[in-house]
C-alpha positions in Angstrom: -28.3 -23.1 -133.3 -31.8 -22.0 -132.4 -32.4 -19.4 -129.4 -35.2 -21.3 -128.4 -34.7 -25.2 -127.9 -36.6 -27.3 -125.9 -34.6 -28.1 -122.3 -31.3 -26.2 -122.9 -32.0 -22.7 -124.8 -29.2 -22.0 -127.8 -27.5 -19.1 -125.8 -26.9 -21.6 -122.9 -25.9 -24.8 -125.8 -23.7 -21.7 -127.0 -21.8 -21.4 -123.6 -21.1 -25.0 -123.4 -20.1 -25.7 -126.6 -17.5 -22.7 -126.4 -16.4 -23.8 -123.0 -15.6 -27.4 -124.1 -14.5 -26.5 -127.5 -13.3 -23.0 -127.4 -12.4 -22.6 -131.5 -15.6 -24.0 -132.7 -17.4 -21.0 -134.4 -21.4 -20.8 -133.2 -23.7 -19.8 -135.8 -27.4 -18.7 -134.6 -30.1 -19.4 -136.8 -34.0 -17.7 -135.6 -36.4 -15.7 -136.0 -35.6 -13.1 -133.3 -34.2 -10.3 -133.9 -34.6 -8.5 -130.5 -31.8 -5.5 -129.8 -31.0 -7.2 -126.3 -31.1 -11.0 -127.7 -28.4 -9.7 -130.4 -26.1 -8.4 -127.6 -26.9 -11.4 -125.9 -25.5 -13.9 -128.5 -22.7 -12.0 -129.0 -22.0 -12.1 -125.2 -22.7 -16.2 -125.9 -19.5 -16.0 -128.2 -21.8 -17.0 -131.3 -20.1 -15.2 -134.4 -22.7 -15.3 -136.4 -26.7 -14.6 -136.5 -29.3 -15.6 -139.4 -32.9 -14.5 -139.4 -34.7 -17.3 -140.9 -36.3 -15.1 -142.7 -32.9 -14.5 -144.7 -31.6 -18.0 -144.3 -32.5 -18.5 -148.4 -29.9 -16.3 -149.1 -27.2 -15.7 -146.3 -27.0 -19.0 -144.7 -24.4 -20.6 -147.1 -22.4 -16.9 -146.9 -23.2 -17.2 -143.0 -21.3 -20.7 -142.9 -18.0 -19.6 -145.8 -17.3 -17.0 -143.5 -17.2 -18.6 -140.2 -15.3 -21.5 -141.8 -12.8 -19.0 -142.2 -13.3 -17.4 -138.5 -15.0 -14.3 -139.7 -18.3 -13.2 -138.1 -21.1 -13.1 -140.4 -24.5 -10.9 -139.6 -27.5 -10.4 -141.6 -28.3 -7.0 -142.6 -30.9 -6.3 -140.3 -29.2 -8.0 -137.8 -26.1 -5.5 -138.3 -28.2 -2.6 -138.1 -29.8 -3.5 -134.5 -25.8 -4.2 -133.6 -24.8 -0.7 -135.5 -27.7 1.2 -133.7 -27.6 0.1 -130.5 -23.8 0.5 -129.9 -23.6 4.4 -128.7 -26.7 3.4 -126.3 -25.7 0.4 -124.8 -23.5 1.7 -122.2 -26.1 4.1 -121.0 -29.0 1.5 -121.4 -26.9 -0.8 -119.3 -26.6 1.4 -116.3 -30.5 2.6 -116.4 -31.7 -1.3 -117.3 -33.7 -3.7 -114.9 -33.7 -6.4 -114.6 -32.8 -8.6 -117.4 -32.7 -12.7 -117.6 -29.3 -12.6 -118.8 -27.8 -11.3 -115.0 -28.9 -14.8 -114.2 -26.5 -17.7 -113.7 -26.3 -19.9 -116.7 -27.8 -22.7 -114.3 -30.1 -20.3 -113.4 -31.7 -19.7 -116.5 -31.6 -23.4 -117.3 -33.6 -23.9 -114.8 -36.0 -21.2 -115.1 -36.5 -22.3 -118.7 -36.9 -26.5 -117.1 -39.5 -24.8 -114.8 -41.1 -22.5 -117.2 -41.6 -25.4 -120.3 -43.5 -27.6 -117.3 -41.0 -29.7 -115.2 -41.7 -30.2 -111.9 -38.6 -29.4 -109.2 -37.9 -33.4 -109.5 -37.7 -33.3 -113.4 -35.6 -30.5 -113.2 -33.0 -32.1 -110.7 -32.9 -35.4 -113.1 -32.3 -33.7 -115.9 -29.4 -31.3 -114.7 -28.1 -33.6 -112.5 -29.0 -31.6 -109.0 -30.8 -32.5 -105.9 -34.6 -31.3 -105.7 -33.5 -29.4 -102.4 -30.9 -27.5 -105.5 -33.1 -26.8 -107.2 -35.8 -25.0 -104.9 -32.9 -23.4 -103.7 -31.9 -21.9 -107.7 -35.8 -21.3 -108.0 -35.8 -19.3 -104.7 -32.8 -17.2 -105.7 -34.3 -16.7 -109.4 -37.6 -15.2 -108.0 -36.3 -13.3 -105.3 -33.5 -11.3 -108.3 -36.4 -11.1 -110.4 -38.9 -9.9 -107.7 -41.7 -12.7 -108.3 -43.8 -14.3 -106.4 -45.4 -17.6 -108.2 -44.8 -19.5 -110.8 -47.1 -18.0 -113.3 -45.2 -15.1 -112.9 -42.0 -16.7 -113.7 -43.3 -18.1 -116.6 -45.0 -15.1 -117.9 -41.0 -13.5 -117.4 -39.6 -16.6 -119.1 -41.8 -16.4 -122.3 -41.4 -12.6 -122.5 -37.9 -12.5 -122.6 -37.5 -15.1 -125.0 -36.1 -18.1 -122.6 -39.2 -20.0 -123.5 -41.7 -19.7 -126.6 -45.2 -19.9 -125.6 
């Protein structure tokens, strides 16, 4: 799984597939590497996370040890987990704000709105009423504290709902 799909971002596919088929072991595959996107995917309930930079050599590792239910990390990717532990708990207290305190439908539509949709695309695809929608666009800017829609793109492509 990617982070960054088209319509339904991998930490979001990740919920889903785990909610419907709770044993199935997530594996992410990108080429982000971000301290807050690792803690992220783990939150997701992926157990495992390749840099496609490393994929040559620890995908087919990455994939014998999840078959087997063990969580598999490449190195880098263990050291941001390693380093970040003793500060996490203070980080989270001092943070701001951060896309994750969304709502998963939140972010799914911040991402719909952010990749181009209009409020009418966005209700087809998810299923919603446009009048839902405004309503989960409303309650995204106003946690977020913005005021257009530039703005909320500009917050979706920095933190990595959307690439630009």
């Amino acid at each position: 799984m990617d982070i960054a799909m088209p319509e339904l971002n991998g930490l979001d596919a990740t919920r889903q597939i785990l909610k419907t088929t709770p044993r199935t072991e997530v594996l992410i595959l990108t080429a982000h590497e971000s301290e807050q996107l690792v803690r992220e995917v783990l939150e997701a309930g992926a157990h495992g996370y390749v840099l496609k930079s490393a994929a040559g050599r620890d995908l087919v590792s990455a994939i014998e040890a999840l078959s087997k239910h063990e969580a598999f990390f490449t190195t880098r990717v263990a050291k941001i987990v390693v380093d970040s532990y003793p500060k996490r708990g203070a980080q989270e207290e001092s943070s701001g704000k951060s896309p994750w305190q969304l709502s998963a439908r939140e972010r799914e539509v911040i991402q719909l709105l952010a990749e181009g949709k209009s409020n009418n695309e966005v209700a087809e695809i998810l299923y919603l009423s446009s009048k839902t929608v405004e309503t989960h666009r409303a309650h995204i800017m106003q946690k977020l504290n913005l005021h257009s829609v530039v703005g909320l793109v500009h917050y979706a492509i920095r933190n990595k709902i959307v690439e630009p």
